[in-house]
Steps between C-alpha positions, in 0.01 A plus 500: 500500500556207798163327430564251814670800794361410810638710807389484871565844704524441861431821752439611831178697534440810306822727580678684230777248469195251364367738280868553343554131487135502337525772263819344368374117428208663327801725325631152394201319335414832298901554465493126340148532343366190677134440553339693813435227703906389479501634895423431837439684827567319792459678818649280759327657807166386280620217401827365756478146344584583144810655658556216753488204156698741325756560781497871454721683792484832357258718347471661224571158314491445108460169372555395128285176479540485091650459304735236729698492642338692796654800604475770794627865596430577894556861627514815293316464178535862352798463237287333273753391230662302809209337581437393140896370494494317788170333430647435131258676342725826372440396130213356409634381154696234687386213701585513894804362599490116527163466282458421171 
């Protein structure tokens, strides 16, 4: 269990490519057993200025904000043992790369 996962999911409205992108963060927290409220929704035609201080370009957008170091997969977000590789989170009985 990551007691301190804390992802940010950036989309685009309510299109199927969001709810993919959704579907598979949520796949990710229960994948890694991490506590429901490990991730958040940020629609960036609700909210544009979370995506402007973030510098998002491209939607859908995952963001690993913990453990550090930050990390982020932008695009397609359905191969989820890719997603948890390149976010560093592809075995959870190591630390991320770079933290101790």
């Amino acid at each position: 269990m990551i007691n301190d996962l804390a992802l940010r999911l950036f989309v685009t409205g309510q299109t199927s490519r969001a709810e993919r992108a959704i579907q598979t963060a949520t796949a990710i927290c229960v994948r890694l057993d991490a506590d429901a409220s490990c991730l958040e929704i940020i629609d960036i035609l609700e909210q544009p200025q979370a995506a402007e201080q973030e510098h998002i370009l491209a939607t859908p957008t995952l963001v690993r904000e913990s453990p550090l170091p930050r990390r982020r997969v932008v695009g397609d977000l359905s191969r989820l043992d890719e997603v948890l590789a390149i976010l560093g989170l592809d075995s959870p009985a190591t630390p991320a790369h770079g933290s101790e």
